[in-house]
C-alpha positions, -999 to +999 in steps of 0.1 A: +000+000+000+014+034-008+012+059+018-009+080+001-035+050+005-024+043+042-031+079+046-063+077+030-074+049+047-064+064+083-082+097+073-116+072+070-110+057+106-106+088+123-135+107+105-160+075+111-147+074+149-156+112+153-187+110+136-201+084+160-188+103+191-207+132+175-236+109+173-234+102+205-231+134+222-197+125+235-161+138+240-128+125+245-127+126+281-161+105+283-146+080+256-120+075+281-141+067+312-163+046+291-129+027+275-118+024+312-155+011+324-144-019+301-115-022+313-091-004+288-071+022+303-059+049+283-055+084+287-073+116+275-044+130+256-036+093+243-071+090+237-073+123+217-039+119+199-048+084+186-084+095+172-067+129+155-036+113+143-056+089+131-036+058+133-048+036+155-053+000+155-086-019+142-085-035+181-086+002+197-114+011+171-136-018+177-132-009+220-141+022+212-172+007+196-182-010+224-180+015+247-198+036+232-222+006+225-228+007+186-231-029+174-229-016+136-209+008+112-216+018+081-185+025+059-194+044+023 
């Protein structure tokens, strides 16, 4: 994969994982003390660095699914 397309592809994550915090009415600081209600501990700036950097894992996305409880994304 180029990094043009890595790029790419990291620029969808992080615009799908803010679009269902926005959903949801919630923040980064939230996220965290949801992730950490499930037992993932991470902190508020690593929270916020990973969702606007952009590169995070598929792992960290799908935890942030669940604690936000959403059983289903939609990817256009």
């Amino acid at each position: 994969m180029t990094e043009q397309a890595e790029q790419d592809w990291n620029k969808v994550a992080s615009c799908t994982l803010k679009a269902e915090l926005a959903r949801a009415s919630i923040g980064y600081e939230e996220l965290t003390e949801r992730l950490a209600a499930i037992g993932i501990e991470e902190t508020y700036k690593a929270v916020a660095a990973k969702i606007n950097r952009g590169s995070f894992s598929f792992a960290f996305f799908a935890q942030c699914m669940k604690a936000l409880g959403i059983r289903d994304v939609r990817l256009n």
